[in-house]
N, C-alpha and C positions, 0 to 999 in steps of 0.2 A: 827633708830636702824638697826644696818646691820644683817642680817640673812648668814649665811655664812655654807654652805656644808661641809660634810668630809670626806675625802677619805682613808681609811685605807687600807696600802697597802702591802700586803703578796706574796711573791714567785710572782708575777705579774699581781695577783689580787686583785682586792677590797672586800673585807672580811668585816663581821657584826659581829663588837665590841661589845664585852657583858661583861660589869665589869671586864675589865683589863685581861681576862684569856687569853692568846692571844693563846698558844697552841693548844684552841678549838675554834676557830674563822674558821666559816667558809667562800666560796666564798657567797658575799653576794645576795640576791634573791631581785628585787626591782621590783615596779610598774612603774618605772620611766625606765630601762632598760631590754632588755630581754636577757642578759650578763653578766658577772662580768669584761670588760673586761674595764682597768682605761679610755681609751681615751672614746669609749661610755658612761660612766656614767661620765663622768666630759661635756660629749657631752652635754647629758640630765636632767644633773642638767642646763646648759647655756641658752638649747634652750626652754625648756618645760619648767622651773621655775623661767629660766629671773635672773640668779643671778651671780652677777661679781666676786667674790673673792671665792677661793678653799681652803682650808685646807687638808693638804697633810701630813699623819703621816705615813712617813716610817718605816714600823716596823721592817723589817729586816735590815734598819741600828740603830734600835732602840735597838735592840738586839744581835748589834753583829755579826750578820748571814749575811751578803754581802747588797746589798741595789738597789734605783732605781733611781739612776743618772741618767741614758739615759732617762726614762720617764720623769721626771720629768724636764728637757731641756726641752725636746720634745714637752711636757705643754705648758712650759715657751716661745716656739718658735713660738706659735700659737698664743699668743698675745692675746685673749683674754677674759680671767678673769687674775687678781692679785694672786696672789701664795704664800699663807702662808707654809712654809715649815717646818714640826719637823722634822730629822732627826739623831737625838741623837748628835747631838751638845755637844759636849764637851769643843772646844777650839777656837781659833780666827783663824786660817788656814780653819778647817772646815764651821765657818762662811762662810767667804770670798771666799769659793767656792761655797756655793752653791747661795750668791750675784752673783755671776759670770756666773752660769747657768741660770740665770735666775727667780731665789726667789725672788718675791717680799720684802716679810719680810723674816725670819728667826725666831724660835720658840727656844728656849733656856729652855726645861723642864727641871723641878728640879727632877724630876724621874733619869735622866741619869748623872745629873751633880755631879761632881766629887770634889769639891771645891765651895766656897764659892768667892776665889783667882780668879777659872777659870770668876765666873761669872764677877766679879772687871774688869779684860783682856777683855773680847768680850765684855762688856760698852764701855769702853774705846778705842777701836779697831774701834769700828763700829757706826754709828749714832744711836741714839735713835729709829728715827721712819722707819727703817730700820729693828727694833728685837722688838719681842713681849715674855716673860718671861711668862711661862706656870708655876702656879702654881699648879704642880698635887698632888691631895689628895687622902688617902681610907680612907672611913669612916669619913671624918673630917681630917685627919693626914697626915701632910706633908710628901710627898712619896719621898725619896731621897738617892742617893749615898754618899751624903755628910753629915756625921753626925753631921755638924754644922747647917744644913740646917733643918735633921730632928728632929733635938732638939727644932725647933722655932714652936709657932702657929701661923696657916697659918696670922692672922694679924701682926704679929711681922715680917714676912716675905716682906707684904705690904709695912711697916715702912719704914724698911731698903732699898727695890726698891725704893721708893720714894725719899729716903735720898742719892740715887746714881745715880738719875736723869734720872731712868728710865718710859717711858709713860704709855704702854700698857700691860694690866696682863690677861691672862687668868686663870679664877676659873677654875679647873676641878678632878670633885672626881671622881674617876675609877669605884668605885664601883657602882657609877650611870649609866655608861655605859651603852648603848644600854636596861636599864631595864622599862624606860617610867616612872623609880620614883621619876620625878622632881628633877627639882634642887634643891643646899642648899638656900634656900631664905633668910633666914636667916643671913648665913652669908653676901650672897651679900650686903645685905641693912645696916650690920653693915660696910661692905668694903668700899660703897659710901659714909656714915654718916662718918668714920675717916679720909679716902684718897679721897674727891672728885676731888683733880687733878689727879686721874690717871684712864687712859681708859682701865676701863672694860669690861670684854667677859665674858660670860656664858657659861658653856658645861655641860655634864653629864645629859642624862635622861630625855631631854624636850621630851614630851609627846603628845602636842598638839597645837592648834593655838591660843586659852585660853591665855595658858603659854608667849606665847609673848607677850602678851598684858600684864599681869602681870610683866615681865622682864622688858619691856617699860616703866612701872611706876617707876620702882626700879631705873631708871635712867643708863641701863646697857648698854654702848656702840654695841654691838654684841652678837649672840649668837650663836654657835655651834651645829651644828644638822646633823644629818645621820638617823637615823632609821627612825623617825618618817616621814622623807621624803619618808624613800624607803616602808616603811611600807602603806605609805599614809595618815597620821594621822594629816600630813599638807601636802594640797593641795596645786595647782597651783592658784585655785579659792582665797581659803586660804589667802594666798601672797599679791596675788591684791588686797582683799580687808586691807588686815596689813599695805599697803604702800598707799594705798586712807586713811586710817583712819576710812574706815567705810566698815560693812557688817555683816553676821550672824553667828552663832557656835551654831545655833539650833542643830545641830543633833549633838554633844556632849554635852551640858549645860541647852541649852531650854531658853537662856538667849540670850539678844542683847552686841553685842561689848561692851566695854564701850565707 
């Protein structure tokens, strides 16, 4: 299971996402950097936590408000970690530029998408395993610009990606955001039981290093994390032992791995 960092990115810092509120987002405070500054903390997520792939949610192209093109080259130009990039994706142009910069993947959320059409166009345009389809929820509720989109439940949504030959889907409820109140577990293990060909991610709210180890069972491709890293609530130690298969989480549970 890949464990995958996130970088949320505001006015030209990295900011600590808290349930979707993004106007109160502040620069974010980590144990892992003594900065908010993006190259440092994508530095010390590489060096200190040993992990290849970034998640890059640009929020001020997410919103509208201008974005971070140059950085996010600038990422991409350094070679090395892989570069998932959201940046409010709307259309097949926008795709194909920021493949061009250097994105590894491309993030196609349904929060900003506008069409149902559009998404048909960027499948179509682009390779599969090239773009990963963010399915963002609150509260359970597909979050979207497109009222065909947020008329669906999020399984109905599954279906349909599946039925258009798309791979890889990130769950991710906003409202979980940065609050450490677990994921929907739920829904995931009903996601993997209907769709087990499509490669699942996890976001919103993982908490601790527990939590991986339960995603892991659920069969969950990836999982998305920020706070708990900068917070500290998953170590470096952590990791090593998530990726050996073996070690301890006495001092949150009083219990051995599984």
């Amino acid at each position: 299971m890949r464990l995958i960092p996130v970088m949320d990115l505001r006015d030209g810092l990295v900011v600590h996402a808290v349930k979707g509120e993004r106007e109160r987002y502040q620069p974010v405070e980590s144990v892992l950097a003594d900065t908010a500054e993006p190259l440092a903390v994508a530095r010390a997520f590489r060096e200190k936590l040993g992990l290849q792939e970034l998640y890059i949610a640009d929020l001020d192209a997410i919103q509208g408000r201008g974005h971070h093109q140059a950085l996010i080259a600038r990422l991409a130009q350094q070679g090395k970690v892989t570069l998932l990039v959201d940046a409010g994706v709307t259309d097949v142009e926008r795709a194909l530029e920021l493949l061009a910069i250097g994105a590894g993947k491309v993030i196609i959320g349904a929060e900003t998408l506008a069409s149902w059409e559009a998404l048909v166009d960027i499948r179509a345009a682009v390779p599969a395993q090239r773009l990963v389809f963010s399915l963002d929820m609150r509260a359970g509720q597909v979050l979207s610009r497109s009222p065909q989109l947020a008329a669906l439940h999020p399984l109905q949504v599954l279906e349909r990606l599946q039925q258009m030959g798309w791979q890889e889907v990130i769950l991710l409820d906003l409202a979980r955001v940065g609050t450490g109140a677990g994921v929907d577990r739920a829904l995931i293990a009903e996601a993997r039981r209907q769709y087990p060909e499509l490669t699942l991610l996890a976001g919103g709210g993982v908490r601790h290093a527990r939590e991986l180890w339960d995603l892991k069972a659920l069969e969950v491709a990836g999982v998305l994390v920020a706070t708990a890293l900068h917070q500290g609530t998953i170590t470096a130690n952590d990791l090593r032992g998530f990726r050996s298969g073996a070690g301890s989480e006495a001092s949150n549970h009083g219990s051995p791995w599984p």
